[in-house]
PDB file of N, CA, C and O in Angstrom:
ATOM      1  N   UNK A   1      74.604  72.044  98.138  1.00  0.00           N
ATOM      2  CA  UNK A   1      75.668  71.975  99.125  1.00  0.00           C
ATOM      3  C   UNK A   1      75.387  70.785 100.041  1.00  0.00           C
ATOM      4  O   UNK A   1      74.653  70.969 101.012  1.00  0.00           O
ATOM      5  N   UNK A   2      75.890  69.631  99.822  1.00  0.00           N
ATOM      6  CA  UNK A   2      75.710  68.497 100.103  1.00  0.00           C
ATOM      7  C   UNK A   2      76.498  68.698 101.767  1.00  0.00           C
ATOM      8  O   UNK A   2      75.778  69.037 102.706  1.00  0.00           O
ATOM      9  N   UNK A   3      77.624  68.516 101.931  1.00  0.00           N
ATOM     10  CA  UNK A   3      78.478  68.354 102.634  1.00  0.00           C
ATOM     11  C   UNK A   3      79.101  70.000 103.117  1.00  0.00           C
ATOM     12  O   UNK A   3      79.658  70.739 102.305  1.00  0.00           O
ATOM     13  N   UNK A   4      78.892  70.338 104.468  1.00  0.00           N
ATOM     14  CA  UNK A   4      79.853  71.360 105.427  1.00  0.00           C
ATOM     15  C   UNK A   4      80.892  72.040 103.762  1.00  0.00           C
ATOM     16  O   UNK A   4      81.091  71.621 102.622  1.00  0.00           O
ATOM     17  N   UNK A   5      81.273  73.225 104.552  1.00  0.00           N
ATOM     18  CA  UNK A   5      82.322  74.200 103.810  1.00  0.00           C
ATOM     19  C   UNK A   5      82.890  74.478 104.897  1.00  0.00           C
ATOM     20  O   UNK A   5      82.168  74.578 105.889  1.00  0.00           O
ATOM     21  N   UNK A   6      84.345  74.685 105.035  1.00  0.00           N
ATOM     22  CA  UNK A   6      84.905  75.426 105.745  1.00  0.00           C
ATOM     23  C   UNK A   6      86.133  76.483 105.032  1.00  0.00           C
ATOM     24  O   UNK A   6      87.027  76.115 104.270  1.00  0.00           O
ATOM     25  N   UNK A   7      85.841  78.087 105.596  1.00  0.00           N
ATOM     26  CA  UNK A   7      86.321  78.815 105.039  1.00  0.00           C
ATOM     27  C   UNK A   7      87.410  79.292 106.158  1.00  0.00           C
ATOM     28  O   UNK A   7      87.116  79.266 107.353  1.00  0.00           O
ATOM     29  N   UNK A   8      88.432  79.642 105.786  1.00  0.00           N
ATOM     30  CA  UNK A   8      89.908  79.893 106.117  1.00  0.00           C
ATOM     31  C   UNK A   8      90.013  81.275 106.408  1.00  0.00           C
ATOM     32  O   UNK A   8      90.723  81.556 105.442  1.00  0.00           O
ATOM     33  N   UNK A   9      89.826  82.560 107.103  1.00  0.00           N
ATOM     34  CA  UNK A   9      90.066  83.689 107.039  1.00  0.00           C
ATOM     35  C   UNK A   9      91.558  83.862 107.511  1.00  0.00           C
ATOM     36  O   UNK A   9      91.882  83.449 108.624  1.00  0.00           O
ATOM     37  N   UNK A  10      92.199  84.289 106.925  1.00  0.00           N
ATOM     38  CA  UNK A  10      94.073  84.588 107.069  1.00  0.00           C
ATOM     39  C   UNK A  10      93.927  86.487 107.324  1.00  0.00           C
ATOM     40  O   UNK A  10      93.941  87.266 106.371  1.00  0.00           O
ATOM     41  N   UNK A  11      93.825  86.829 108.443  1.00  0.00           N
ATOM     42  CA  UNK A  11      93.700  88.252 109.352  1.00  0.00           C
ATOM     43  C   UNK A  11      95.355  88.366 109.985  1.00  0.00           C
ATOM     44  O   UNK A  11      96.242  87.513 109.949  1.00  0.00           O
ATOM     45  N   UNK A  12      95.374  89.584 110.490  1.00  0.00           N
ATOM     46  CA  UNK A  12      96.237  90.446 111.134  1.00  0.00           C
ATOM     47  C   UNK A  12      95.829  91.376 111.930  1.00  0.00           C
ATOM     48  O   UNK A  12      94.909  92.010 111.414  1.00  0.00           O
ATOM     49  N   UNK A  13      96.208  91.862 113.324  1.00  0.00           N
ATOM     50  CA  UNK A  13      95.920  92.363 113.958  1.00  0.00           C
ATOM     51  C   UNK A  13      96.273  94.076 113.449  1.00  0.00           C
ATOM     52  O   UNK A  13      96.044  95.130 114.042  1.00  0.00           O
ATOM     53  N   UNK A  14      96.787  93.863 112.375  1.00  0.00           N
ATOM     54  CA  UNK A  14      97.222  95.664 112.259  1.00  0.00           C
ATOM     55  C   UNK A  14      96.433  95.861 110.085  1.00  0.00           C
ATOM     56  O   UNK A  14      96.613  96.710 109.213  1.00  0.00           O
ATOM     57  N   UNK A  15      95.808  94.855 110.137  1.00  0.00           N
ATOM     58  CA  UNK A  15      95.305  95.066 109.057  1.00  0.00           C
ATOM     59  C   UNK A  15      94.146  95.711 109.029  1.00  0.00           C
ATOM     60  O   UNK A  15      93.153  95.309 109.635  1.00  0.00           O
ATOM     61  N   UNK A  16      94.187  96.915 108.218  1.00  0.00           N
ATOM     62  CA  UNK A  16      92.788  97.787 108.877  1.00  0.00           C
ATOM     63  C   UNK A  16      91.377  97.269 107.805  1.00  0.00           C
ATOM     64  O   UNK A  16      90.374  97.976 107.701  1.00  0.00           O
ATOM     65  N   UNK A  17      91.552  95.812 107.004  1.00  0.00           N
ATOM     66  CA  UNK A  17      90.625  95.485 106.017  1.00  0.00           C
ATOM     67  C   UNK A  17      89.755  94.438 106.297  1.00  0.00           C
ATOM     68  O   UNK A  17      88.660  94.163 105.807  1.00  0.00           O
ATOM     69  N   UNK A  18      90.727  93.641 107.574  1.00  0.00           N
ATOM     70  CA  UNK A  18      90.261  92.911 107.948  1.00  0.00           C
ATOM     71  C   UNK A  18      89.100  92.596 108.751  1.00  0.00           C
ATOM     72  O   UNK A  18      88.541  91.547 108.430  1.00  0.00           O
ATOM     73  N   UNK A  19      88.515  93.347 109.874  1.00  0.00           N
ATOM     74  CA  UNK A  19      87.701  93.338 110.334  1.00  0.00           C
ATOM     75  C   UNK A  19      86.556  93.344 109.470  1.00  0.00           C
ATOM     76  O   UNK A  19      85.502  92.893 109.918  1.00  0.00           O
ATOM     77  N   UNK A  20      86.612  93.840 108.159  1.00  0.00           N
ATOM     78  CA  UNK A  20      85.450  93.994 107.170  1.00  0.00           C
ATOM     79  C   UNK A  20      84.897  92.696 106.671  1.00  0.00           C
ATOM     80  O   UNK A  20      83.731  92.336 106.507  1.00  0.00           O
ATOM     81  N   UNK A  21      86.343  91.923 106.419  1.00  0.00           N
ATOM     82  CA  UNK A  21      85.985  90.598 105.749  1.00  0.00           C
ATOM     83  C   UNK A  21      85.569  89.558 106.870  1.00  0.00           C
ATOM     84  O   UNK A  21      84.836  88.600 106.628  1.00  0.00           O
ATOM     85  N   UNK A  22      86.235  89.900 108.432  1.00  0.00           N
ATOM     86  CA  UNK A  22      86.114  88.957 109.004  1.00  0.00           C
ATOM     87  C   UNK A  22      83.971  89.450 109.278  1.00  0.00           C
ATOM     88  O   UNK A  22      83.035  88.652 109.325  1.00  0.00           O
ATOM     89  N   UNK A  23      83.938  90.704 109.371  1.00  0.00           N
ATOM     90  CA  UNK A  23      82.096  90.597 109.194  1.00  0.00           C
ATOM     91  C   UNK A  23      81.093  90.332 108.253  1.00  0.00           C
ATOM     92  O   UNK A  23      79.919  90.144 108.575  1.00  0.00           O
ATOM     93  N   UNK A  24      81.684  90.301 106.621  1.00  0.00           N
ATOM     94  CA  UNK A  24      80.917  89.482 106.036  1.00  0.00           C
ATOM     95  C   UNK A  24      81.290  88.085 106.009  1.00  0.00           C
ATOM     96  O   UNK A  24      80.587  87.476 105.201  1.00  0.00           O
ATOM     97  N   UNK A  25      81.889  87.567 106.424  1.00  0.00           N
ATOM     98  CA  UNK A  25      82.405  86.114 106.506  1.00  0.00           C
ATOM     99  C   UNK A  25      81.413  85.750 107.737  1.00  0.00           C
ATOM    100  O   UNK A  25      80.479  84.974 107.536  1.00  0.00           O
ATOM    101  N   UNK A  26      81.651  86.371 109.118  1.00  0.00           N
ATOM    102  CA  UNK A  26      80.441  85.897 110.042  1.00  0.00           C
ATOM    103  C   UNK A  26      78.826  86.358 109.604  1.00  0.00           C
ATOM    104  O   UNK A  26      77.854  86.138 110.326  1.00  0.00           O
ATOM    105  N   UNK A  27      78.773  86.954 108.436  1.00  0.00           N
ATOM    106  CA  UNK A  27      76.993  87.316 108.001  1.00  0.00           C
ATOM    107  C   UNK A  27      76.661  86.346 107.367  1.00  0.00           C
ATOM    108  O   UNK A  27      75.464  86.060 107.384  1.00  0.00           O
ATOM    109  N   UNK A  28      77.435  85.650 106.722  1.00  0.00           N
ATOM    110  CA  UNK A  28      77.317  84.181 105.981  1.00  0.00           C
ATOM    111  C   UNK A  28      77.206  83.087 106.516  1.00  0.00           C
ATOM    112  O   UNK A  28      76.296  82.299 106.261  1.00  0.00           O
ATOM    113  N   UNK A  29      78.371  82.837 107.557  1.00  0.00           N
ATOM    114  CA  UNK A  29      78.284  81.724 108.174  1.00  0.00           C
ATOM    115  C   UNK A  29      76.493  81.631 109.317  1.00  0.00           C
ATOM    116  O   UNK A  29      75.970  80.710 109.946  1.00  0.00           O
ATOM    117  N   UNK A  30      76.086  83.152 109.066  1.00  0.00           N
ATOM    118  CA  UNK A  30      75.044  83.272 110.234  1.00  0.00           C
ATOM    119  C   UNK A  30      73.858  82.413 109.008  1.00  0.00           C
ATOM    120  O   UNK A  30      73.072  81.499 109.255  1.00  0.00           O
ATOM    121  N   UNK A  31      74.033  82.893 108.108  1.00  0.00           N
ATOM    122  CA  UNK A  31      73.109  82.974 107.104  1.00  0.00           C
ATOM    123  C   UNK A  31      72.961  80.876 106.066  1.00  0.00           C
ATOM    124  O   UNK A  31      72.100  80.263 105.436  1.00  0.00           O
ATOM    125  N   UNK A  32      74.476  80.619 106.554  1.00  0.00           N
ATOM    126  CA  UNK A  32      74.578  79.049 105.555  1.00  0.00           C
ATOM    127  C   UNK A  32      75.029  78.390 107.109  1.00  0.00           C
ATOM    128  O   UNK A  32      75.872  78.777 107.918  1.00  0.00           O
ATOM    129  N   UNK A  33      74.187  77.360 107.134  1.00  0.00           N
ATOM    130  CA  UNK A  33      74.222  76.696 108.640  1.00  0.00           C
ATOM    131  C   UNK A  33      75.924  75.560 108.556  1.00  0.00           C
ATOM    132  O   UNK A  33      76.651  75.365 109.530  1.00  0.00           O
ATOM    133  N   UNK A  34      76.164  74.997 107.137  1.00  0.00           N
ATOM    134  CA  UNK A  34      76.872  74.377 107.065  1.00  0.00           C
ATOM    135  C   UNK A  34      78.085  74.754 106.643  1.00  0.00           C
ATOM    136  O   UNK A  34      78.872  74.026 106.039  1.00  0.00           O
ATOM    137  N   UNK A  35      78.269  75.946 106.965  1.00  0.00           N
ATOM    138  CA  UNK A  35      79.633  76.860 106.649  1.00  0.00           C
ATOM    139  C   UNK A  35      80.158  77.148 107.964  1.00  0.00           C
ATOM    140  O   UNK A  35      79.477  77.582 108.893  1.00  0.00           O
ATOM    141  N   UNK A  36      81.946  76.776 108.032  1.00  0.00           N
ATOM    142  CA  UNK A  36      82.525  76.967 109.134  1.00  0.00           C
ATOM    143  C   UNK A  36      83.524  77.803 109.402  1.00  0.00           C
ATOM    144  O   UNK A  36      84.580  77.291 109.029  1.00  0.00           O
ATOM    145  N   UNK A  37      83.696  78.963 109.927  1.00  0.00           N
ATOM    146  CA  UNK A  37      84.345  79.903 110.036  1.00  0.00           C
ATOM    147  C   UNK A  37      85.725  79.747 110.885  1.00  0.00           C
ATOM    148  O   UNK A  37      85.628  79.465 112.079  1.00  0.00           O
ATOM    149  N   UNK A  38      87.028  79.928 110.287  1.00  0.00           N
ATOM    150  CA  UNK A  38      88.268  80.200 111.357  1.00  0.00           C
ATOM    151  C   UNK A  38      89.213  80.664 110.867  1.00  0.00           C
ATOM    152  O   UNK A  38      89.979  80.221 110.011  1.00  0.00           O
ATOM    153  N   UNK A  39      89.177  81.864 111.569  1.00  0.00           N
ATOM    154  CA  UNK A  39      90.040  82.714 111.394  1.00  0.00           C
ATOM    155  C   UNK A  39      91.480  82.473 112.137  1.00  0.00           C
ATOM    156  O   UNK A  39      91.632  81.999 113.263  1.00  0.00           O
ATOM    157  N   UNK A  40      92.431  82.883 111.294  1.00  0.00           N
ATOM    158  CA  UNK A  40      93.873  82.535 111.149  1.00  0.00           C
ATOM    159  C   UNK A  40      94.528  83.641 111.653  1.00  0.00           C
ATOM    160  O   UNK A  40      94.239  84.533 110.855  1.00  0.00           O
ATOM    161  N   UNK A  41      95.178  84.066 112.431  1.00  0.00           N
ATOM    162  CA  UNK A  41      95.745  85.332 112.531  1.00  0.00           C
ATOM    163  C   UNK A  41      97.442  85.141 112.125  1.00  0.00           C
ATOM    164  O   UNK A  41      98.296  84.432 112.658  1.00  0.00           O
ATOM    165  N   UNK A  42      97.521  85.976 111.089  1.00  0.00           N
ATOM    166  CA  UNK A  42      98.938  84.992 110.382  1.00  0.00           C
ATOM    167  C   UNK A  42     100.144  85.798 111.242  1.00  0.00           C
ATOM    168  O   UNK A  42     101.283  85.567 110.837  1.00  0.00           O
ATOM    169  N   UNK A  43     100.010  86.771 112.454  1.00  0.00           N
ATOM    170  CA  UNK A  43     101.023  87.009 112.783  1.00  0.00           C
ATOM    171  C   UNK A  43     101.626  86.011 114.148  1.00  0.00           C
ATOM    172  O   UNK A  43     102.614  86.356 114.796  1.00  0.00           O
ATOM    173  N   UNK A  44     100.799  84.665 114.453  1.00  0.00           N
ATOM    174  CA  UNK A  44     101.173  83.338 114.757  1.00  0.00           C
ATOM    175  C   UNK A  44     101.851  82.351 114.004  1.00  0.00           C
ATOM    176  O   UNK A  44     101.228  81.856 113.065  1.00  0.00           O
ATOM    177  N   UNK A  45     102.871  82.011 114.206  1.00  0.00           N
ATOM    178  CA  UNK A  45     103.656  81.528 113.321  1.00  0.00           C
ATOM    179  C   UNK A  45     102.958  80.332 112.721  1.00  0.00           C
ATOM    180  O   UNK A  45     103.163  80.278 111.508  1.00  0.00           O
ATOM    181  N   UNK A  46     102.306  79.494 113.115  1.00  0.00           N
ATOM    182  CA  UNK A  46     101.344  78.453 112.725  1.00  0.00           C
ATOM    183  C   UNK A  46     100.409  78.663 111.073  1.00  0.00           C
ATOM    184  O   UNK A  46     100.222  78.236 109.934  1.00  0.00           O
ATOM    185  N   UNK A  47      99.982  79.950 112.382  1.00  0.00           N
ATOM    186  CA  UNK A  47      98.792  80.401 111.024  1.00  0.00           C
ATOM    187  C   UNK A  47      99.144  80.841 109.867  1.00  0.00           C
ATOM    188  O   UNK A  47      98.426  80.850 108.867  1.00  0.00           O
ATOM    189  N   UNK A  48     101.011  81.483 109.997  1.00  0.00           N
ATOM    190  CA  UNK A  48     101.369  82.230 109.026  1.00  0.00           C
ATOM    191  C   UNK A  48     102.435  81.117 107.640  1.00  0.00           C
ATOM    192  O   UNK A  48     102.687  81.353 106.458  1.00  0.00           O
ATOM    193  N   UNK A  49     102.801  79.925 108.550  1.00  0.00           N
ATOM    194  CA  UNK A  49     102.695  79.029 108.113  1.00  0.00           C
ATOM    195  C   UNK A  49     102.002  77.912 106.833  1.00  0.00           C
ATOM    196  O   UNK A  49     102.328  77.287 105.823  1.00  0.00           O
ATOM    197  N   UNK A  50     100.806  78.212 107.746  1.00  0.00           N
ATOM    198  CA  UNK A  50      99.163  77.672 106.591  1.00  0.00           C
ATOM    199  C   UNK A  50      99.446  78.690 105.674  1.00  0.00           C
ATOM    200  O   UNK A  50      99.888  78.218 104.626  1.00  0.00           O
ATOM    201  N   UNK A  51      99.365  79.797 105.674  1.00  0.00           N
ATOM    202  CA  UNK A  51      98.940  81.110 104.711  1.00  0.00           C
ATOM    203  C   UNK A  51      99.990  80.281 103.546  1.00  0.00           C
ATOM    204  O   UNK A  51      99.601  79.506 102.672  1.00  0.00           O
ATOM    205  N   UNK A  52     101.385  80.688 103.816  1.00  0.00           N
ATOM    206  CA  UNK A  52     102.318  80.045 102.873  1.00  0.00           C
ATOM    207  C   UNK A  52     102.206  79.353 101.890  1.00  0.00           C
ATOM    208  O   UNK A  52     102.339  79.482 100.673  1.00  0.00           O
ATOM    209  N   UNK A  53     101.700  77.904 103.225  1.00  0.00           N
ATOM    210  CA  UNK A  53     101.531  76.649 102.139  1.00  0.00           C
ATOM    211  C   UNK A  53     100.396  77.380 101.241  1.00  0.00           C
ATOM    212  O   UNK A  53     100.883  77.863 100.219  1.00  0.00           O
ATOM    213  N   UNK A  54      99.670  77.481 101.312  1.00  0.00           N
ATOM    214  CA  UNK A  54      98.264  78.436 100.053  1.00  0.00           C
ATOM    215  C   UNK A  54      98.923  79.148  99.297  1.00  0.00           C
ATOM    216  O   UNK A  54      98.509  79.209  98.139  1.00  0.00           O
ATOM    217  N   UNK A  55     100.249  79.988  99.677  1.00  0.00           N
ATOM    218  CA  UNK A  55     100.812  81.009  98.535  1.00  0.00           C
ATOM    219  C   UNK A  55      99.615  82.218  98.756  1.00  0.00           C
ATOM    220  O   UNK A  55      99.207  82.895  97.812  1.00  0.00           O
ATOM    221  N   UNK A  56      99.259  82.331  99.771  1.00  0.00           N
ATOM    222  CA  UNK A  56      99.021  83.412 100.179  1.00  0.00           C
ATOM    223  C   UNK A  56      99.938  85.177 101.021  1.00  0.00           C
ATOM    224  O   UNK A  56      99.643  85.567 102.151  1.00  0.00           O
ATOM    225  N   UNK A  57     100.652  85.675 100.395  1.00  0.00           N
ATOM    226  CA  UNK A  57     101.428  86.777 101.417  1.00  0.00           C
ATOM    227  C   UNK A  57     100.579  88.053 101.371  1.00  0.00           C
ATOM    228  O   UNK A  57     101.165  89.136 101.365  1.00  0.00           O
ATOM    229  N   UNK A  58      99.023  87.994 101.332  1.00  0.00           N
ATOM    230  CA  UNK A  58      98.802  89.403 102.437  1.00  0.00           C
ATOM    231  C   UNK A  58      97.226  88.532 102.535  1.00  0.00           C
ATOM    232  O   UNK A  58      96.714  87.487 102.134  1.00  0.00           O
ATOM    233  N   UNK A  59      96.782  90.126 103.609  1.00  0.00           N
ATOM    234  CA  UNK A  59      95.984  89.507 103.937  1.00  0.00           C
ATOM    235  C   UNK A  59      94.492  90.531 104.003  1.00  0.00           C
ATOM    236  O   UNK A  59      94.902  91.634 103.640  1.00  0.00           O
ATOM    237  N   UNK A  60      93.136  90.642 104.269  1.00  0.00           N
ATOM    238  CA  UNK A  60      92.873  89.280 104.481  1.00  0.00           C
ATOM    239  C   UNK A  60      92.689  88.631 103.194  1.00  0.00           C
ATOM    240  O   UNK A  60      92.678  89.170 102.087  1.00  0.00           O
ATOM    241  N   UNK A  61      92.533  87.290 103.510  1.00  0.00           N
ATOM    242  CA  UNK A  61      92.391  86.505 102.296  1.00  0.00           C
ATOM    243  C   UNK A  61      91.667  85.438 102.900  1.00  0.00           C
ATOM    244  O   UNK A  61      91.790  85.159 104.093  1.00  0.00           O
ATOM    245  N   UNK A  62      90.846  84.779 102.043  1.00  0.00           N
ATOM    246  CA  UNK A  62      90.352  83.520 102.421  1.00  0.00           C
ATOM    247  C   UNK A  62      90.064  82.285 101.867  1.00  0.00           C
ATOM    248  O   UNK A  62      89.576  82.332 100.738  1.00  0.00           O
ATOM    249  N   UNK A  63      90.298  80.797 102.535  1.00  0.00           N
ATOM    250  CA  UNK A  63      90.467  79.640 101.428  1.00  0.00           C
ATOM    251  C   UNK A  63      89.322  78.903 101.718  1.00  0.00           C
ATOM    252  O   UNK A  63      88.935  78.478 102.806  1.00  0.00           O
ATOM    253  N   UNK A  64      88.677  78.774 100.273  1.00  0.00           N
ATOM    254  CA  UNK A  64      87.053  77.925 100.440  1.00  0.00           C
ATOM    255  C   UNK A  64      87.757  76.487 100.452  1.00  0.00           C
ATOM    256  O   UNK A  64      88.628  76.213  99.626  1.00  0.00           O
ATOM    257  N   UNK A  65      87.239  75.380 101.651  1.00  0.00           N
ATOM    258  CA  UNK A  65      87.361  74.001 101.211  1.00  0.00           C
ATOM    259  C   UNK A  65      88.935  73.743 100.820  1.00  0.00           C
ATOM    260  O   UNK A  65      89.191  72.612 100.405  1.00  0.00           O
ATOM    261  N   UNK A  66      89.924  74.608 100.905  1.00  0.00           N
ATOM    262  CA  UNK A  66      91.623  74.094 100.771  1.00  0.00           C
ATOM    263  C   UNK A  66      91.810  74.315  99.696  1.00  0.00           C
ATOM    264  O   UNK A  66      92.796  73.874  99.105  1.00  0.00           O
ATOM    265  N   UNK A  67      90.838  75.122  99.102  1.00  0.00           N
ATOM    266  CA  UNK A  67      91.453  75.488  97.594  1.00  0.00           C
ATOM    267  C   UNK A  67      90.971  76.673  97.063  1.00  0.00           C
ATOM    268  O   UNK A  67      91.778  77.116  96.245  1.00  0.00           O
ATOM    269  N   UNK A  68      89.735  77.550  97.224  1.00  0.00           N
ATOM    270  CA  UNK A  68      89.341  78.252  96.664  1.00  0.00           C
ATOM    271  C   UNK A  68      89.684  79.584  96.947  1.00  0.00           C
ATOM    272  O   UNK A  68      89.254  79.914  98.052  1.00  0.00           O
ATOM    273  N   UNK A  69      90.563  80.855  96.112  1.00  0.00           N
ATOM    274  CA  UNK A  69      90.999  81.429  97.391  1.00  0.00           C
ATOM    275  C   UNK A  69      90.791  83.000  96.768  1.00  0.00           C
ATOM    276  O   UNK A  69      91.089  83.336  95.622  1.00  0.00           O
ATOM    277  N   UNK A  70      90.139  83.968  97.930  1.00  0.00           N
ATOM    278  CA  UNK A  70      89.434  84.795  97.570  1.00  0.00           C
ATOM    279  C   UNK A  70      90.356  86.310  98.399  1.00  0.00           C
ATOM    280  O   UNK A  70      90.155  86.573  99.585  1.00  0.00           O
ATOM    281  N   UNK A  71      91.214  87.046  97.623  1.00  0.00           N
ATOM    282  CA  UNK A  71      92.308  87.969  98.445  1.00  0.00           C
ATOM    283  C   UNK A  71      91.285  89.552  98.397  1.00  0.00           C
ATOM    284  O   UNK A  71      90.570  90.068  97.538  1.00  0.00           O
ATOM    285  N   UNK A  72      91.633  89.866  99.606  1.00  0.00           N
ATOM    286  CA  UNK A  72      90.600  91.352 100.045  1.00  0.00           C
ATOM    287  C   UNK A  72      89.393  90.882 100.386  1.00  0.00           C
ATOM    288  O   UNK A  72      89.099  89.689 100.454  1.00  0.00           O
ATOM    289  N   UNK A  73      88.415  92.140 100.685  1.00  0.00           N
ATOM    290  CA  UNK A  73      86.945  91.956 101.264  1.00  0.00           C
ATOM    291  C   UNK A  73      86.361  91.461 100.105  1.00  0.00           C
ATOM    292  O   UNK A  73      86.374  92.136  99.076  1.00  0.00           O
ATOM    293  N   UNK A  74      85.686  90.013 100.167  1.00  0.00           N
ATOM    294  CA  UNK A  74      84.671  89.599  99.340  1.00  0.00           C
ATOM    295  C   UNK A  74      83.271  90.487  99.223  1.00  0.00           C
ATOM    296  O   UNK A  74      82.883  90.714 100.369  1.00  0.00           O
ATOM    297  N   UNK A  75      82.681  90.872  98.569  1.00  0.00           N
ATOM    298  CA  UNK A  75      80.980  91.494  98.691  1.00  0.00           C
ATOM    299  C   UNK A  75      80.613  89.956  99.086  1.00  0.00           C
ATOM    300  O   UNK A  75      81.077  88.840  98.852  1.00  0.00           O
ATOM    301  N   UNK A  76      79.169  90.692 100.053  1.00  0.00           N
ATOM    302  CA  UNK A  76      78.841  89.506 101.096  1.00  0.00           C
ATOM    303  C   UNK A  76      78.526  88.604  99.113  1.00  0.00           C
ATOM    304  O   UNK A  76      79.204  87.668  98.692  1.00  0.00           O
ATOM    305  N   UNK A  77      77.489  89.212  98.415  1.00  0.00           N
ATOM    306  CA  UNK A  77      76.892  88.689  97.275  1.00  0.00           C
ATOM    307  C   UNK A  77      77.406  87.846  96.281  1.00  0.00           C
ATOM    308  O   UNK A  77      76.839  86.983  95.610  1.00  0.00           O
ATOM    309  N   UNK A  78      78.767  88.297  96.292  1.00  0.00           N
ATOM    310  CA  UNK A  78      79.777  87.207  95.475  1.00  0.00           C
ATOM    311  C   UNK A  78      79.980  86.170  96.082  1.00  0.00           C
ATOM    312  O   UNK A  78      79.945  85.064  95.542  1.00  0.00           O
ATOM    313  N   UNK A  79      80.359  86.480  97.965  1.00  0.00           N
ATOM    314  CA  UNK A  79      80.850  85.471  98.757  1.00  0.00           C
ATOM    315  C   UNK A  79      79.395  83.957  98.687  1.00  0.00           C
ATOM    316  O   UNK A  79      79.722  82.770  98.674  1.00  0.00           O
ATOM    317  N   UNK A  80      78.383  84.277  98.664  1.00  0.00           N
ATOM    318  CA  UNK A  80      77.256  83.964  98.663  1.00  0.00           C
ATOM    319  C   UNK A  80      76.904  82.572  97.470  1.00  0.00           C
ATOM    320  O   UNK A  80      76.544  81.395  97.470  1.00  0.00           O
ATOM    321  N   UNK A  81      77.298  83.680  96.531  1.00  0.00           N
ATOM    322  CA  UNK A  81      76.984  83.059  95.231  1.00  0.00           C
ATOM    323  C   UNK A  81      77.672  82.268  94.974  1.00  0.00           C
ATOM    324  O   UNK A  81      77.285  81.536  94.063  1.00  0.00           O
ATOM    325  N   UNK A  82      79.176  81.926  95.656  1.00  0.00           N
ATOM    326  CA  UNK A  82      80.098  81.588  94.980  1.00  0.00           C
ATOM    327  C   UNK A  82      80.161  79.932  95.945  1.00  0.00           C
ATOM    328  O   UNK A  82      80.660  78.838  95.684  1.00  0.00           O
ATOM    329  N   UNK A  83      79.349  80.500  97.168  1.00  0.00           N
ATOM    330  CA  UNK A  83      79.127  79.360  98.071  1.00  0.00           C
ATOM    331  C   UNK A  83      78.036  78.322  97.388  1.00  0.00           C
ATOM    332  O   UNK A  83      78.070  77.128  97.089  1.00  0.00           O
ATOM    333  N   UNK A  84      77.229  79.182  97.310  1.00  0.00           N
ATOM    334  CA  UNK A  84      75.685  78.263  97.040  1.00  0.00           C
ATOM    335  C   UNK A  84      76.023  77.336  95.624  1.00  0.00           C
ATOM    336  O   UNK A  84      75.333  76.346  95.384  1.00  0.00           O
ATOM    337  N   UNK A  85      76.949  77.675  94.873  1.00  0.00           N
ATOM    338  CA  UNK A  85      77.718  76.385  93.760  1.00  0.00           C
ATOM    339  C   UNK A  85      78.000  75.297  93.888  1.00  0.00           C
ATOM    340  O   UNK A  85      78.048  74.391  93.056  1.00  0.00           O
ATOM    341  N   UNK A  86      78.403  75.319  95.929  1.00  0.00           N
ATOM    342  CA  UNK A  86      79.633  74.384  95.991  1.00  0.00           C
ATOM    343  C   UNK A  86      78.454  73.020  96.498  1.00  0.00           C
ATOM    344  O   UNK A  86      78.880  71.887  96.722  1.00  0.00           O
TER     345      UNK A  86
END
């Protein structure tokens, strides 16, 4: 992992799955120094916007680097593995 990652979390305030992903997403970013976490809350029209352009409609979901895109709670272990590739 040469170069920073930044991962995309696309949340909702009434999504009851989200808080799960948004805590293995911060156990990672605690864990890979060059991984950057921001969360999207798509019921901002902005954020819900971004989601779109991705062809993303639920949530949570999340986009590795503008392309990689991972829908529901990742296991921290996949999320991990799937990083340490890039």
């Amino acid at each position: 992992m040469e170069e920073g990652i930044l991962i995309e979390l696309f949340t909702s305030p009434t999504c009851p799955y989200c808080p799960r992903a948004k805590e293995v997403a911060e156990r990672i970013v605690k864990r890979m120094p060059k991984v950057l976490l921001i969360e999207r809350d798509v019921s901002q029209p902005e954020n819900a916007e971004i989601a779109r352009s991705y062809g993303i409609q639920g949530v949570p979901a999340m986009v590795i680097n503008g392309r990689y895109k991972i829908l529901g709670v990742p296991r921290e272990e996949q999320l991990l593995h799937y990083l340490s590739t890039l």
